[in-house]
N, C-alpha and C positions, 0 to 999 in steps of 0.2 A: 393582528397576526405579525410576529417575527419576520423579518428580511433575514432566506436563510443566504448562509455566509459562504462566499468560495475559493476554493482556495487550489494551490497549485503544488503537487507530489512528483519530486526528484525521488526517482533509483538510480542508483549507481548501481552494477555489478560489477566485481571484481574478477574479473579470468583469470586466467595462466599468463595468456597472450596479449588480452588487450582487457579495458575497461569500455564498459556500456552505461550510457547514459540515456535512460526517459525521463517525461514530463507527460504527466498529466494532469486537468484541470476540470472541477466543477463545483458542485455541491458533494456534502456528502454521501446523500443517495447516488449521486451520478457514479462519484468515485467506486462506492462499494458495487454497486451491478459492472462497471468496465473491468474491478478486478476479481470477480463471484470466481473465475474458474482458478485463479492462484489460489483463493483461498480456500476450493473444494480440495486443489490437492495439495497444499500445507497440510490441511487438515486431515486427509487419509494417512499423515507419514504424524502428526502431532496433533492429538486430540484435543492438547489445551489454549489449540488458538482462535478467538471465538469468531465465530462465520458472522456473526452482528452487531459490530462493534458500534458503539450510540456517541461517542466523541471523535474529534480528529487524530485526537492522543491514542485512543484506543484504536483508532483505524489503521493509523501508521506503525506503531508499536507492532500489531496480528499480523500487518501486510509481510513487514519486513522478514517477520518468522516463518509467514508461508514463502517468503520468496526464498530464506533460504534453503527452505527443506525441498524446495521445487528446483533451484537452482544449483544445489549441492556447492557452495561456495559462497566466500562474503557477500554482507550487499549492503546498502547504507541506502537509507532510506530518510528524506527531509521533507519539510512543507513548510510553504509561507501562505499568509488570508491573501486575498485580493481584495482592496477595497475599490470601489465604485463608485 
């Protein structure tokens, strides 16, 4: 069996005011259940962001589309693996 791999997700959001910055870290199951509720409502405002995305690439790419349609504003969206 595969050692799955973890990795760690930078947002930035860009305000008016000020910029925001998270991080967060796990597998990719971990990641998509901690951000399940960005991506029910991207998806209620963009139907073509997919709720189950099977790579990191496709995780981060859907995230960032729901954050913006959740956030109404830029948002930049990185990852790096974490090795162990």
């Amino acid at each position: 069996m595969a050692k799955e791999k973890f990795y760690q997700v930078t947002k930035n959001i860009y305000g008016m005011a000020r910029t925001r910055t998270y991080t967060l870290e796990g597998t990719l199951k971990e990641l998509i259940e901690a951000t399940r509720y960005t991506f029910e409502v991207g998806y209620s405002y963009n139907r073509k962001i997919n709720l189950y995305p099977k790579t990191i690439k496709s995780f981060v790419s859907n995230y960032e589309k729901a954050l913006e349609e959740q956030q109404n504003c830029p948002v930049e969206v990185t990852y790096v693996e974490i090795t162990a």
